[in-house]
C-alpha positions as a Markdown table, in Angstrom:
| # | Residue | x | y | z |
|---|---|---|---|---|
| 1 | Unk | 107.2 | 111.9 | 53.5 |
| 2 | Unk | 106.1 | 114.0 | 50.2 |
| 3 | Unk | 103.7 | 116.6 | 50.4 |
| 4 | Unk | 100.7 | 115.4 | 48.2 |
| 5 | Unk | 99.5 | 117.7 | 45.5 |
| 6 | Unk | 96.0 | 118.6 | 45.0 |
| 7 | Unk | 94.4 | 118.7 | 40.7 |
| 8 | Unk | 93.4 | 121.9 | 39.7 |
| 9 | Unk | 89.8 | 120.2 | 39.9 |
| 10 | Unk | 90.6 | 119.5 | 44.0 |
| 11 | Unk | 91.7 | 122.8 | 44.3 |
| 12 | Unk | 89.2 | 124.7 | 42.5 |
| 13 | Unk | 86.4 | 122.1 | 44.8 |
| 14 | Unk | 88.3 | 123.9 | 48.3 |
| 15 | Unk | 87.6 | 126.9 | 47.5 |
| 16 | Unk | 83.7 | 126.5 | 47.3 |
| 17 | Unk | 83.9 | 124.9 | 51.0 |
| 18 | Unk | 82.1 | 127.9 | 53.2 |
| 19 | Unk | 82.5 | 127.5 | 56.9 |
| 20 | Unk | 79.6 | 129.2 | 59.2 |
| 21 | Unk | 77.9 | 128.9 | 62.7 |
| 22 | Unk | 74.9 | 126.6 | 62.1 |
| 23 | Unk | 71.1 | 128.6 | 62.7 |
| 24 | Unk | 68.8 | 128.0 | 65.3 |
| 25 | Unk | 66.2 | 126.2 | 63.3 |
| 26 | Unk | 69.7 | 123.8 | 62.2 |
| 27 | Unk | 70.9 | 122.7 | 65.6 |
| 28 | Unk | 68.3 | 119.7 | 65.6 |
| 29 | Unk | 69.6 | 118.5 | 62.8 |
| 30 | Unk | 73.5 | 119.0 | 63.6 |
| 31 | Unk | 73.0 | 117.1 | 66.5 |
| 32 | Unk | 71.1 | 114.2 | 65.1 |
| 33 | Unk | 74.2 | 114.0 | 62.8 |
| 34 | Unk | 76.9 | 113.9 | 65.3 |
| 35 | Unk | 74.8 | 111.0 | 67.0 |
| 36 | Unk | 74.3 | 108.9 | 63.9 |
| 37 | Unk | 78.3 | 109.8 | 62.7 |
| 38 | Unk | 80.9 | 110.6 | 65.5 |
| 39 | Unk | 83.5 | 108.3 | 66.0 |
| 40 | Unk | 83.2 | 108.5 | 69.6 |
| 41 | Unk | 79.2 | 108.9 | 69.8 |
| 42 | Unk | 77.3 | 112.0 | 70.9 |
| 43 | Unk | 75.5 | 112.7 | 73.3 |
| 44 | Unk | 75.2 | 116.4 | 74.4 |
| 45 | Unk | 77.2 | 119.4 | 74.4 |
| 46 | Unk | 77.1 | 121.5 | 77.8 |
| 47 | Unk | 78.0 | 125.2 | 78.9 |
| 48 | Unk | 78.5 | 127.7 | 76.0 |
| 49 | Unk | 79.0 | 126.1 | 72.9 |
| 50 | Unk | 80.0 | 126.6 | 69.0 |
| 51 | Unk | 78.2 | 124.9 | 66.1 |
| 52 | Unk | 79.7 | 125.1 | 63.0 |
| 53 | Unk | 78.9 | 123.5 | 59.7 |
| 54 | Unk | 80.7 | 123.1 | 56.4 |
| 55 | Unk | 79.3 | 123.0 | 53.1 |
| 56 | Unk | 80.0 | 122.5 | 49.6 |
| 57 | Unk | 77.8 | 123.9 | 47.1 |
| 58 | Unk | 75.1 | 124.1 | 49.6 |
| 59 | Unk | 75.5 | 120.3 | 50.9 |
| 60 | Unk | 76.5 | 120.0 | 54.6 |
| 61 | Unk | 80.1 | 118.0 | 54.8 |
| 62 | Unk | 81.2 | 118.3 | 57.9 |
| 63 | Unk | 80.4 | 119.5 | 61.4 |
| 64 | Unk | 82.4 | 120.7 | 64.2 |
| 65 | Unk | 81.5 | 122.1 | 67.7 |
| 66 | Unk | 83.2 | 123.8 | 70.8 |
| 67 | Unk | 82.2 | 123.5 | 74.4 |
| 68 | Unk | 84.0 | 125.8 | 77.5 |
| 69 | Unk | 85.9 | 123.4 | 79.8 |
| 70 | Unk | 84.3 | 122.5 | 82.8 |
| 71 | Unk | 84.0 | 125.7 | 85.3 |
| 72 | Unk | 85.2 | 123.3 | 88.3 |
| 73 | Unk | 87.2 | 120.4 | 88.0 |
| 74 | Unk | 89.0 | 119.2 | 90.9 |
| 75 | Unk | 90.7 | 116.4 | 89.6 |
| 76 | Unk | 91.6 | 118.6 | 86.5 |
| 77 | Unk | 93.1 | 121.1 | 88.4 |
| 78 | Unk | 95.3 | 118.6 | 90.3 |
| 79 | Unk | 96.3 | 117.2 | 87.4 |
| 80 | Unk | 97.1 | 120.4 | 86.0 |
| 81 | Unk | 99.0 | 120.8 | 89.1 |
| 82 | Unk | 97.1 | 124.3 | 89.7 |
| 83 | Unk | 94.7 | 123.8 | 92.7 |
């Protein structure tokens, strides 16, 4: 499979994407986004998380988020093969 190329024009558009942790008064507005646009749906994020947004030119285009994996898993940790 070939590589695609990008135009100077698609390059030049990456370079103006800025990645950051979303503010406090942002979260509502993240999360009303991930539950009208997540493949999977949305519902919450639990435990420590990271909210991140990217933008281009000021416009948000994409969102991602991190949670810490479940302190106690039983089942996990079998499967795992570590309990």
């Amino acid at each position: 499979m070939e590589a695609s190329t990008l135009t100077s024009n698609q390059q030049a558009s990456l370079h103006r994407i800025q990645v950051r942790p979303i503010l406090p008064p942002e979260r509502e507005r993240w999360n009303t986004l991930m539950q009208a646009h997540h493949y999977r749906g949305f519902r919450t994020m639990a435990g420590r998380t990271l909210r991140y947004v990217a933008t281009l030119d000021d416009r948000w285009v994409a969102l991602l988020g991190w949670q810490a994996a479940a302190y106690q898993c039983q089942v996990r940790e079998q499967w795992i093969g570590s309990y």
